[in-house]
LOKOLMAR-31562 format. One record per residue (C-alpha): residue number from 1; residue in one letter; z negated, x, y. Coordinates in steps of 0.1 Angstrom, whole numbers. Layout:
BEGIN
- NUM  A  Z  X  Y
...
***
This chain:
BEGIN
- 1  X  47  91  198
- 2  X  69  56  188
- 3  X  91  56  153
- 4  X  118  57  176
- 5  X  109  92  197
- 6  X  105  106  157
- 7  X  144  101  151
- 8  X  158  135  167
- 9  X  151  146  136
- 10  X  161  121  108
- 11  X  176  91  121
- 12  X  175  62  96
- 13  X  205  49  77
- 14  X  185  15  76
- 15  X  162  -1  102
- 16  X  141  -28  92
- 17  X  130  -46  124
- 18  X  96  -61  119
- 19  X  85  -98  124
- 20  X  51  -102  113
- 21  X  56  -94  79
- 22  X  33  -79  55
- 23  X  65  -72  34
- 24  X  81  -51  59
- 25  X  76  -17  48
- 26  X  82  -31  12
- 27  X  116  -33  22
- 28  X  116  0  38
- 29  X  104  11  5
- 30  X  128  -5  -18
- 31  X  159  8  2
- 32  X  140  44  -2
- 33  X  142  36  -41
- 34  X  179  39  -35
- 35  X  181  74  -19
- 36  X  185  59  15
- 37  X  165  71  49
- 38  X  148  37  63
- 39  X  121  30  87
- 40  X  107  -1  99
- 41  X  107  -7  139
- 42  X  94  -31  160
- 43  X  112  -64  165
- 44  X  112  -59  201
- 45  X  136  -31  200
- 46  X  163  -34  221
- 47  X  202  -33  215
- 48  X  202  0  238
- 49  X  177  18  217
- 50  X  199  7  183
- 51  X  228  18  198
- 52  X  210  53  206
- 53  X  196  56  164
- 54  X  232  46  149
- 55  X  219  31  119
- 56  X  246  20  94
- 57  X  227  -11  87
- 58  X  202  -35  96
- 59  X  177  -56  78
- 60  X  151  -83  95
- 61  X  120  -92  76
- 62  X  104  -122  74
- 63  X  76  -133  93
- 64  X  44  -163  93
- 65  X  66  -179  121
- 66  X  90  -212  123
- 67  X  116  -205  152
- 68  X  100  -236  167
- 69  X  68  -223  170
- 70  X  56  -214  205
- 71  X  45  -177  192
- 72  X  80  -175  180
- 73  X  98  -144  181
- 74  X  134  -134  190
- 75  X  160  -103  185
- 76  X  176  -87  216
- 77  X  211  -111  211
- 78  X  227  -79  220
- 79  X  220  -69  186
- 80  X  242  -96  167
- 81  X  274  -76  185
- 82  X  270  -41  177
- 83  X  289  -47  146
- 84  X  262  -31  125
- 85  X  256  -53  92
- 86  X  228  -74  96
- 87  X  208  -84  69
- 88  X  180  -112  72
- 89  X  155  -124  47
- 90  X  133  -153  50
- 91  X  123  -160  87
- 92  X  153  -131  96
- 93  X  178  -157  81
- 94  X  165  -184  100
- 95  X  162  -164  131
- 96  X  202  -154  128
- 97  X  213  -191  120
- 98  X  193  -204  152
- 99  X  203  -177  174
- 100  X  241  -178  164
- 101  X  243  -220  170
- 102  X  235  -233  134
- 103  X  203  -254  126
- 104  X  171  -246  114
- 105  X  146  -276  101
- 106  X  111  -281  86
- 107  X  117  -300  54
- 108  X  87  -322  43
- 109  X  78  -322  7
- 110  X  107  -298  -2
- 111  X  90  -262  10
- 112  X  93  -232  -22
- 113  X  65  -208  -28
- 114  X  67  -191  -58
- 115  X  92  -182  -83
- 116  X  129  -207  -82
- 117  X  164  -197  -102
- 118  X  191  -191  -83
- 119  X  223  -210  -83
- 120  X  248  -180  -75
- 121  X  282  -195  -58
- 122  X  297  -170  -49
- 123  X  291  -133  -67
- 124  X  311  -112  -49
- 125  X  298  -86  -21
- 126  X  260  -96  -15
- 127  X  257  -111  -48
- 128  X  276  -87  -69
- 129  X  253  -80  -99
- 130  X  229  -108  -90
- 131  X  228  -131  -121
- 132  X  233  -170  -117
- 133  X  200  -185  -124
- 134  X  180  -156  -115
- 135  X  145  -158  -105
- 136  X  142  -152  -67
- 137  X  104  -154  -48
- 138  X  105  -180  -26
- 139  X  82  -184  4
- 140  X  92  -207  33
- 141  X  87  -241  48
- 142  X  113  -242  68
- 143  X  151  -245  59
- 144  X  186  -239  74
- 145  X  200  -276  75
- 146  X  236  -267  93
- 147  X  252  -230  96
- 148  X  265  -213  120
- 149  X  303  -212  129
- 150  X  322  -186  110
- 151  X  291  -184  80
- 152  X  296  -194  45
- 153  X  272  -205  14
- 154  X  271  -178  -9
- 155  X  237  -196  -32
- 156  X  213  -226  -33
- 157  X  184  -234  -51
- 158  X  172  -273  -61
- 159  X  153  -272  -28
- 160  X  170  -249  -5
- 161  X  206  -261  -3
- 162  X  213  -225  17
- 163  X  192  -200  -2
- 164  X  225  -171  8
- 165  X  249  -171  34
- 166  X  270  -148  51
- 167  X  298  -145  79
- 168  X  318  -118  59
- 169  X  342  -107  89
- 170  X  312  -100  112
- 171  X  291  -83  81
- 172  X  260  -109  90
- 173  X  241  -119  57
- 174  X  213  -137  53
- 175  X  184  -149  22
- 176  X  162  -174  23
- 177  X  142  -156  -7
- 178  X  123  -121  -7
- 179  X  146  -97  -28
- 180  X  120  -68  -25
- 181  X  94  -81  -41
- 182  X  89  -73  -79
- 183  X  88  -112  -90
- 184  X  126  -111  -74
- 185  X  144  -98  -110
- 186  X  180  -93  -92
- 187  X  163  -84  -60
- 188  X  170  -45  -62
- 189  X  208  -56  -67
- 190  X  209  -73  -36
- 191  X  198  -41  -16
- 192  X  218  -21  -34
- 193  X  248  -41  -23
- 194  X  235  -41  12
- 195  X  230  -8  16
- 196  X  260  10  -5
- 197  X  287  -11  -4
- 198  X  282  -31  30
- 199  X  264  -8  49
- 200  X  287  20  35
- 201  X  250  44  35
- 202  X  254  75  7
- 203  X  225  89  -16
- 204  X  205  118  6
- 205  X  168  105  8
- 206  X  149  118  -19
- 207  X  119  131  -30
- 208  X  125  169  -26
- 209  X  141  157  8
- 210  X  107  142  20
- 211  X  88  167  10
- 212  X  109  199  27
- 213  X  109  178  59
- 214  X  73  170  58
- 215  X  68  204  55
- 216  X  89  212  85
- 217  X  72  184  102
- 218  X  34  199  96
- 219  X  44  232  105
- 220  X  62  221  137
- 221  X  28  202  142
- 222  X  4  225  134
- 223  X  18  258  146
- 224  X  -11  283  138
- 225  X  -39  263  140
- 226  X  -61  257  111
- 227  X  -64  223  95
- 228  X  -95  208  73
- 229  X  -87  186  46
- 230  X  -107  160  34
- 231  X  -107  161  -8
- 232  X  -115  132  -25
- 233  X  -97  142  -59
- 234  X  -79  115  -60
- 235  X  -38  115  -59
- 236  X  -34  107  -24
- 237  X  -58  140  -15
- 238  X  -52  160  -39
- 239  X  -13  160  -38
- 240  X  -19  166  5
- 241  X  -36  197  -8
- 242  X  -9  208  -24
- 243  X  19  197  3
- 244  X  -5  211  31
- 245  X  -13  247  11
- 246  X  24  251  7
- 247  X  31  243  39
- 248  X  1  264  60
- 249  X  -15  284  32
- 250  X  -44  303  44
- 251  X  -48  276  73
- 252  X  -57  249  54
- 253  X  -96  243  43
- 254  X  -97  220  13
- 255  X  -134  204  23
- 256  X  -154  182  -7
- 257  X  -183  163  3
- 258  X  -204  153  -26
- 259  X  -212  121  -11
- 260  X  -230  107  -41
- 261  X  -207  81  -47
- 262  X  -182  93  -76
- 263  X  -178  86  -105
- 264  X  -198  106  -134
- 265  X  -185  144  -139
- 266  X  -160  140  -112
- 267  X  -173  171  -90
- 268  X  -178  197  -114
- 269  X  -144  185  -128
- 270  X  -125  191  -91
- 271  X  -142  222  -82
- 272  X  -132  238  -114
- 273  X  -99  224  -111
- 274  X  -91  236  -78
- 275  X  -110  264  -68
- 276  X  -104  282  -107
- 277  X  -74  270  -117
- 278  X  -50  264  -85
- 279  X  -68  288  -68
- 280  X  -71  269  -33
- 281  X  -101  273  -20
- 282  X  -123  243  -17
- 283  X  -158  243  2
- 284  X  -182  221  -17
- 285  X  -210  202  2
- 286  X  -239  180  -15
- 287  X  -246  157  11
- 288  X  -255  133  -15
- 289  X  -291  123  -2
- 290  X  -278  123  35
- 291  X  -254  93  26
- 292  X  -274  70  6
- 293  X  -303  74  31
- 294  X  -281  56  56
- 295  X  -275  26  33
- 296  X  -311  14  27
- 297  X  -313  -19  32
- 298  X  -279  -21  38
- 299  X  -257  -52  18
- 300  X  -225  -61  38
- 301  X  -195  -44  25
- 302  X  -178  -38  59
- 303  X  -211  -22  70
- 304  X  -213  0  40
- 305  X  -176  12  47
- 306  X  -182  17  81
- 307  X  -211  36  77
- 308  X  -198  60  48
- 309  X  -168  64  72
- 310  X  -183  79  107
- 311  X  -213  99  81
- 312  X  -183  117  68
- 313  X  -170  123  102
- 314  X  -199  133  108
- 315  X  -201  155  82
- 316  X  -167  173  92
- 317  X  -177  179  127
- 318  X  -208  197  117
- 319  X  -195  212  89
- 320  X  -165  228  107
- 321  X  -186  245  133
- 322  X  -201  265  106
- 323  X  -164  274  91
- 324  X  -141  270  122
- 325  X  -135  264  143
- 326  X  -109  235  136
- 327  X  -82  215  152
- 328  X  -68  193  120
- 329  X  -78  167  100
- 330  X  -58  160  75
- 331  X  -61  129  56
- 332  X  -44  110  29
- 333  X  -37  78  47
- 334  X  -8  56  26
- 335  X  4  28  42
- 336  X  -10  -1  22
- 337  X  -46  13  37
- 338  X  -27  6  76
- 339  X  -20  -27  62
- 340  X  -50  -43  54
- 341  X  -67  -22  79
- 342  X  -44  -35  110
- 343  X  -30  -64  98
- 344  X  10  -78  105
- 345  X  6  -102  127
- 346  X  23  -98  162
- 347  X  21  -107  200
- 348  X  48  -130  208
- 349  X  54  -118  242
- 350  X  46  -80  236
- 351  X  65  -79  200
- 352  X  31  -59  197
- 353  X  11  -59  159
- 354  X  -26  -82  165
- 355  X  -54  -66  140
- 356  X  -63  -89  116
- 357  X  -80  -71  92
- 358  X  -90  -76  56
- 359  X  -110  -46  53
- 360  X  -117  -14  65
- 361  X  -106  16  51
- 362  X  -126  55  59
- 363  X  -92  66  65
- 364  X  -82  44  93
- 365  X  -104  19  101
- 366  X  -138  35  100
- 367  X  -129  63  125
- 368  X  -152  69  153
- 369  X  -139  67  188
- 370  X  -153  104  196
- 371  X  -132  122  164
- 372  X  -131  159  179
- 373  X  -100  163  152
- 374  X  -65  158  157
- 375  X  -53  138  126
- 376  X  -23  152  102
- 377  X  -14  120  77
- 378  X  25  131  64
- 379  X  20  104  37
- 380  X  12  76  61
- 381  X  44  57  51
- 382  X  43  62  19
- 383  X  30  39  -11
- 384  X  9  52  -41
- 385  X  38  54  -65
- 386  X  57  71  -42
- 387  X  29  99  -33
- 388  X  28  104  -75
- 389  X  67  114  -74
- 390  X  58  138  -46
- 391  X  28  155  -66
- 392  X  50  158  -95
- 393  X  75  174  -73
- 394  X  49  196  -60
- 395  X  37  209  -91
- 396  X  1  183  -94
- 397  X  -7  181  -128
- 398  X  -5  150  -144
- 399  X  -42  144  -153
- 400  X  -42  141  -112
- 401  X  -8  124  -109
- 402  X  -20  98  -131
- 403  X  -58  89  -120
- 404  X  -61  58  -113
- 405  X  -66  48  -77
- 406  X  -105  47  -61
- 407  X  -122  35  -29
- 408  X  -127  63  -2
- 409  X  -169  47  -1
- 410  X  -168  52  -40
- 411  X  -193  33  -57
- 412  X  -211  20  -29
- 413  X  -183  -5  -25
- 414  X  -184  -16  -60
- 415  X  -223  -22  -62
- 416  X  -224  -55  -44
- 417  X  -255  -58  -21
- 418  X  -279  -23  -17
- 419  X  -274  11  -32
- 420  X  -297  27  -47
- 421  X  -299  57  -70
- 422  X  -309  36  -102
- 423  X  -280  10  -96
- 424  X  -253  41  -88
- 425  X  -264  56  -125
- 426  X  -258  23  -143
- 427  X  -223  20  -128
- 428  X  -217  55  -135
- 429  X  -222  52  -169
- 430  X  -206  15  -172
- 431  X  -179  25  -153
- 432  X  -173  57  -178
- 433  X  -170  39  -205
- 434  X  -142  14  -190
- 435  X  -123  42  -182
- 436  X  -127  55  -217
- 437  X  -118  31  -241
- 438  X  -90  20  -218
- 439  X  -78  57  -223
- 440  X  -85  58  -261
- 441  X  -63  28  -265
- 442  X  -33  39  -250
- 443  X  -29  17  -221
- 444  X  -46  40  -193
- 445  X  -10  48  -175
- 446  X  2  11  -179
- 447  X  -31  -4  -160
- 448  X  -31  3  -120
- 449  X  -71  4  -116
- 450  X  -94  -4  -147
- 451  X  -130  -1  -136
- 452  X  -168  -18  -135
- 453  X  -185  -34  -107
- 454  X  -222  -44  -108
- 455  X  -237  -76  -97
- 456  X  -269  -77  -74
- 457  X  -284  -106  -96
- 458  X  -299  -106  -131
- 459  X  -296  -127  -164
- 460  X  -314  -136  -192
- 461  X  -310  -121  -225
- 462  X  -325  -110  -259
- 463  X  -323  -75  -270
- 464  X  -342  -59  -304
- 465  X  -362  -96  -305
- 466  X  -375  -89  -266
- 467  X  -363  -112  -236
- 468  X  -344  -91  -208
- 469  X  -341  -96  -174
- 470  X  -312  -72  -159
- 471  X  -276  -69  -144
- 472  X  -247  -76  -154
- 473  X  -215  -55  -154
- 474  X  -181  -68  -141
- 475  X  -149  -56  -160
- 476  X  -122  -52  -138
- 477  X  -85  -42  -149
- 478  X  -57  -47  -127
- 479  X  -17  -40  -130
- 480  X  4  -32  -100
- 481  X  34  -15  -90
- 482  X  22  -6  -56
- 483  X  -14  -22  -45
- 484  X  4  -47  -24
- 485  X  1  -78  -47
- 486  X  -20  -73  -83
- 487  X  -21  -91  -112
- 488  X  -54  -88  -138
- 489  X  -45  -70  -176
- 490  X  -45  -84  -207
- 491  X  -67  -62  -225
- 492  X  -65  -65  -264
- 493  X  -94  -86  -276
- 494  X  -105  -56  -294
- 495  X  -106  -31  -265
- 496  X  -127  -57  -243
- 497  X  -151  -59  -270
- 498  X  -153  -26  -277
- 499  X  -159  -21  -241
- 500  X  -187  -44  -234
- 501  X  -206  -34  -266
- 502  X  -209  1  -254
- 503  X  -222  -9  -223
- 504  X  -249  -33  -235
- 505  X  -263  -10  -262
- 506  X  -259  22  -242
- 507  X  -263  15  -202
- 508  X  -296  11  -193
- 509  X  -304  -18  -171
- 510  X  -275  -41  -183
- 511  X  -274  -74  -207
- 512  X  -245  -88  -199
- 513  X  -207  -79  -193
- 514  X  -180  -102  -179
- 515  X  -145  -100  -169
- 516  X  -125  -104  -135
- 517  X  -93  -126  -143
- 518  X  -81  -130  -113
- 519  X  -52  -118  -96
- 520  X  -42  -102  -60
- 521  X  -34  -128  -34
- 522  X  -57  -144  -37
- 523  X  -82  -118  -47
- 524  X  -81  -80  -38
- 525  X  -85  -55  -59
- 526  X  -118  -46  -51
- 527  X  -147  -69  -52
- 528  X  -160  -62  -17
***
């Protein structure tokens, strides 16, 4: 089924039509922050289809693309008279000005990455709100040299002579900067004038909203069939317990397989949680010495996710025979995992996403061609910050709300080269006490992910007068808004030292403890 044949239900107020970038549903998300329906659709949509979903309002992303290229892509120019407002940002600025007659130019030795203030000349309408000499994030090469008839200059930057335009009577707008993003300070202004006050759209998309129509929309898919869950513990998971028990009850099978892999106390702590205290029933399976068989010997990452991935599969199939028989899986699948597992880039003749893929994830990427589940994934569009509002609407409590994000593979991820049973204790323990004194300081619900990763290699050092030969442990602390894009914490001095004290004098098999400073692009969060 297509994002369009999902619109009898709820059509969007805003479409974002997709052009390759990995931004896309960042803007989907952003307009969401506003209490506004949006959806991202393919680029290839035609001016029919929009005229069948009504949307109040359009917005075109940006893309990796110049509109010279020969993988270039186009909009339906059916679309620029429908007399929907049309907002384009980045490439979907270019693409309006070249489409509607102006001109469009590469400009050597004048391209903006990064972080530029904004000369505002005009601060009515789009600009309302938007401060002159605001940071914007710019990321283009190429730059609108001559508009279109009927368009105006509503901002420039030093390098970007046309950084905002618009052609008020015909409600076309267009930035040559990335308002969603976080590093864009009046960003959220700019869609907020967009979406209330051009596009006319009123507040009725909000968290209780998604959750009574994902309800609806499990129940319509489900019908009386039962559905096995896959529980990690983790937010995503746990608060699709939650959604899916309220939804099905009695239908739904929380499964836990104890794959070996998490971090130290975390089964007895679920189990007790949920079985004791929320009362939903939760099968546990120690399947610990089954997984780690199935890594011996083996070092690449992708391999290791892939691996873990069809073993729990696996798992499930053989599992469900003895408790079924089932036709759900359920799985916690947020969109940043589609991202990186698929890719953005797209077929120029097909308007069709290309995989390019940064890694795996169990969820989506490491599924076996044979599954013998249908798949139920109502959070599949939604980013992590957004699935914590829904648990808190759902009644999660907040030691679970708040837990810090973690790899569907666990530790074997995060134990670079082979696992074994001696190296998963170490991190256990190393990895503990991380998590600890970030918490005893205060800044555990300011820091995205704060974890250790251990190193396949070994140092030298002196402990009690002896030499030492062992591992060292990486410190990794990251702060994010959504996973997308990542920047490393600054740790009080005191904390880190605290920290890597700890670990020295009470983790066996480790002399030395370092820490990860660098940020995502160009790192990812995990080392793998």
């Amino acid at each position: 089924m297509s994002d369009i044949d999902t619109l009898s239900k709820r059509k969007p107020a805003i479409v974002i039509l997709d052009f390759g970038s990995q931004y896309s549903e960042l803007i989907a998300r952003r307009v969401r922050e506003t209490e506004v329906y949006s959806l991202v659709l393919n680029c290839a949509v035609s001016a029919d289809e929009l005229r069948k979903i009504a949307p109040k309002g359009i917005i075109l992303s940006g893309g990796p693309n110049s509109v010279y290229d020969s993988r270039a892509l186009f909009l339906d120019p059916e679309i620029w008279n429908l007399e929907i407002p049309v907002l384009g940002v980045c490439y979907g600025m270019q693409l309006m000005v070249h489409q509607l007659g102006g001109l469009v130019e590469a400009a050597p030795g004048k391209a903006e990455y990064g972080k530029a203030p904004l000369n505002v000349d005009d601060s009515t309408g789009l600009l309302t709100n938007v401060q002159n000499g605001s940071t914007m994030w710019m990321s283009h090469g190429d730059s609108v040299k001559s508009l279109p008839k009927g368009f105006v200059r509503l901002a420039h930057t030093a390098n970007t002579s046309q950084a905002a335009i618009a052609a008020h009577n015909r409600k076309l707008y267009g930035v040559q900067f990335h308002p969603e993003v976080v590093h864009s300070e009046c960003g959220m202004a700019l869609i907020r004038n967009f979406v209330y006050h051009i596009c006319g759209c009123k507040s009725d998309w909000t968290t209780t909203t998604f959750v009574e129509e994902a309800i609806r929309s499990v129940r319509t898919q489900v019908g009386d069939k039962r559905v096995l869950l896959a529980l990690s513990g983790g937010v995503d998971s746990s608060t699709l317990a939650f959604l899916l028990h309220k939804a099905i009850g009695d239908q739904l099978t929380c499964m836990f397989i104890d794959q070996g892999f998490m971090r130290k106390g975390e089964p007895e702590f679920l189990m007790e949680l949920f079985n004791t205290k929320f009362h939903i029933n939760v099968e546990y399976i120690n399947a610990r010495q089954r997984f780690i068989s199935k890594l011996v010997g083996i070092t690449d990452p992708e391999e290791k996710r892939k691996i873990i991935g069809t073993e729990f599969i696996r798992v499930f199939e053989e599992e469900s025979s003895r408790l079924g028989p089932f036709d759900y899986l359920a799985q916690g699948t947020l969109y940043p995992d589609i991202i990186e597992s698929s890719g953005t880039n797209i077929n120029p003749k097909t308007g069709e996403r290309v995989a390019v893929k940064i890694k795996s994830h169990h969820n989506v990427g490491g599924l076996p061609k044979d599954l013998q589940f249908k798949l139920v994934e109502p959070l599949r569009r939604l980013f992590k910050d957004e699935v914590r509002k829904v648990g808190r609407s759902l009644g999660l409590p907040e030691e679970i709300v708040r837990r810090h994000p973690f790899p569907g593979p666990g530790l074997a991820i995060r134990i670079l080269g082979e696992v074994n049973d001696e190296k998963l204790n170490c991190l256990r323990d190393a990895d503990l006490i991380v998590r600890e004194e970030v918490a005893k300081s205060g800044l555990y619900n300011d820091i995205w992910q704060a974890f250790a990763v251990l190193l396949p290699v070994c140092s030298v050092g002196v402990m009690g007068d002896q030499r030492t030969y062992a591992w060292p442990i990486v410190v990794r602390c990251v702060s994010s808004e959504d996973g997308m894009t990542a920047d490393w914490s600054r740790l009080p001095y005191e904390v880190l030292e605290l920290i890597s004290t700890r670990i020295v004098n009470e983790v066996k098999g480790v002399n030395r403890v370092v820490l990860d400073i660098t940020s995502k692009p160009p790192g990812t969060i995990e080392w793998e």
